[in-house]
PAMILUM-854959 format. One record per residue (C-alpha): residue in one letter; x, y, z. Coordinates in steps of 0.5 Angstrom, whole numbers, plus 500, padded with zeros to 3 digits. Example, Ala and Ser with C-alpha at 12.3 -4.5 7.8 and 13.67 -1.06 7.14 Angstrom:
BEGIN
A525491516/S527498514/
END
This chain:
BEGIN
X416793846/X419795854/X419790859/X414794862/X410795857/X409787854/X408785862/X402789863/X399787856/X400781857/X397780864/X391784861/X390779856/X390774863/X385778866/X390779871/X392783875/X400785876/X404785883/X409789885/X412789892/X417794894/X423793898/X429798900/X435795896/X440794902/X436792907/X438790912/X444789908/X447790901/X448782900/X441780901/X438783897/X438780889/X437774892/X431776896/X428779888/X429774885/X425770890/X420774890/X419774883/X419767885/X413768889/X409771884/X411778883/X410781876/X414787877/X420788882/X420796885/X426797888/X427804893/X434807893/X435809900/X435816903/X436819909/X429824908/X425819906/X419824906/X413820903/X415814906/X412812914/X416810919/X418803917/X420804910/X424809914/X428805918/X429800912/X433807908/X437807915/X439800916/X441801908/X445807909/X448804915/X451800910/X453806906/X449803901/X448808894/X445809888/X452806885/X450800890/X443800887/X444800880/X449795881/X444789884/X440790879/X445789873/X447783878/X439781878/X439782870/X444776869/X438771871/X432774870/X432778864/X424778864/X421782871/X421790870/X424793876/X422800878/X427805881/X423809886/X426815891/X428821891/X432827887/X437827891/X442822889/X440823881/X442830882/X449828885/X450823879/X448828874/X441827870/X445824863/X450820868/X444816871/X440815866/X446811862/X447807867/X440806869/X439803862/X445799863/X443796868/X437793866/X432798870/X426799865/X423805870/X424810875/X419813880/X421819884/X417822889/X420828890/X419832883/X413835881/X411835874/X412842873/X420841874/X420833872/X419836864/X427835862/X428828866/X422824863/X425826856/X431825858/X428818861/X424817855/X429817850/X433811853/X427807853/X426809860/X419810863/X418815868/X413813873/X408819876/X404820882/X397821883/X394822888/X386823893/X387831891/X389830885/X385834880/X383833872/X387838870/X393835874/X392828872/X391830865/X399834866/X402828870/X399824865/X403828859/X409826862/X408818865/X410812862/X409805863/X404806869/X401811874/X402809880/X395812885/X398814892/X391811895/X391815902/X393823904/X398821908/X406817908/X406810907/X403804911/X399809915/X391809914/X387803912/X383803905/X377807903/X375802898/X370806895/X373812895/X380809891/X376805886/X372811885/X379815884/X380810879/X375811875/X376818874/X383817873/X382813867/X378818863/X384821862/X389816860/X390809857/X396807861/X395802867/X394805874/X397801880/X395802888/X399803893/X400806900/X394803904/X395794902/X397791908/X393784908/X392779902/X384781903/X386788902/X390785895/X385782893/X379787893/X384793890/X386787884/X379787883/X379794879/X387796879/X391795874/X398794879/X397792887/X404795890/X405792896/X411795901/X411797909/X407790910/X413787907/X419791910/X416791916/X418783917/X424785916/X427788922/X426781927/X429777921/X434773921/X438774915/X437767912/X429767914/X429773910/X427771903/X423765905/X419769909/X418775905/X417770899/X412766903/X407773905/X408775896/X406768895/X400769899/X397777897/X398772890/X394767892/X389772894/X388776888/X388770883/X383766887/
END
């Protein structure tokens, strides 16, 4: 069973719900950012999503955005970004982590290139938002393959012949985009998400993670209530940019610990 696969059966059995906070590796400096998984992990992070910096971040807003430049100021790559999760590997060889990005960078590797080294990184799935499931057929067999699941995009205006396609192809679990917009952009329509969810579930078995709009512990807390997965970014990356680096992980560390709370109470 992929590490994936094993976390969310056994939170399911729980009765809990996963965590899973993003942060842009690299950011705001390359050496920085294992230590600062390992302390989310610490905080209460069930599954690590760690963005692999680019320079037309087009679905993220404008914090994550500014996260990617003061990566790639750094000249932070992909090579960059498999290496800090292998580095992660050798203390944790539990925690999934999810790659999320964009085609780019993949593309440049070469899609057999990048899946090997992914695999033997220790990454356990990849995100990537820029491609739809009508070109994403090759890649997620590819990923397949390697044990590697491909985590698909839904959204608002997602109809049921697409949630049937996108789900075809998704592995380990759909993430819903819960809002029309980029990230961090909109409050939650509560109502409407959970609804979505509902309807999303009459099309798969696999667990539905919610991102995009959770920025408090309270919005947390509500979303764990009927999600599978609450993802959590911009509210974390946007401390970063008036940190300190050395007030980095405990700060980020003590915000996680918080939405955990909150979703466990």
């Amino acid at each position: 069973m992929s590490r994936l696969n094993r976390c969310f059966s056994e939170l399911k059995a729980a009765g809990r719900c996963a965590l899973v906070p993003f942060v842009t590796a690299g950011d705001p400096e390359p050496g920085v950012t294992v230590e600062l998984m390992h302390g989310l992990v610490a905080a209460g992070a069930n599954v690590l999503e760690l963005g692999v910096p680019f320079s037309d971040p087009m679905a993220d807003g404008p914090v994550i955005q500014k996260a990617s430049e003061r990566a790639l100021l750094h000249h932070t790559s992909l090579h960059d970004v498999l290496g800090m999760v292998k580095t992660f590997r050798e203390q944790d060889g539990n925690t999934p982590v999810v790659l999320m990005g964009y085609l780019n960078p993949i593309e440049r590797m070469g899609y057999d290139t990048f899946v090997e080294a992914a695999k033997e990184a220790g990454v356990d799935g990849v995100l990537t938002v820029d491609l739809p499931p009508e070109e994403a057929a090759d890649f997620a067999d590819k990923l397949k393959r390697a044990e590697l699941s491909p985590i698909m995009l839904l959204a608002p205006t997602s109809d049921a012949r697409r949630i049937d396609k996108i789900c075809s192809q998704a592995d380990g679990f759909v993430y819903y985009v819960s809002l029309k917009g980029v990230t961090g952009s909109k409050a939650l329509d509560i109502d409407s998400v959970r609804d979505k969810l509902s309807e999303i579930r009459t099309h798969t078995d696999m667990p539905v993670g919610v991102g995009f709009g959770i920025k408090t512990p309270e919005d947390a807390a509500t979303v764990a209530k009927f999600a599978d997965a609450v993802v959590v970014g911009s509210m974390l990356v946007t401390q970063i940019e008036d940190l300190a680096i050395e007030d980095i992980v405990p700060t980020l560390s003590k915000s996680l610990a918080e939405l955990r709370a909150a979703m466990d109470a």
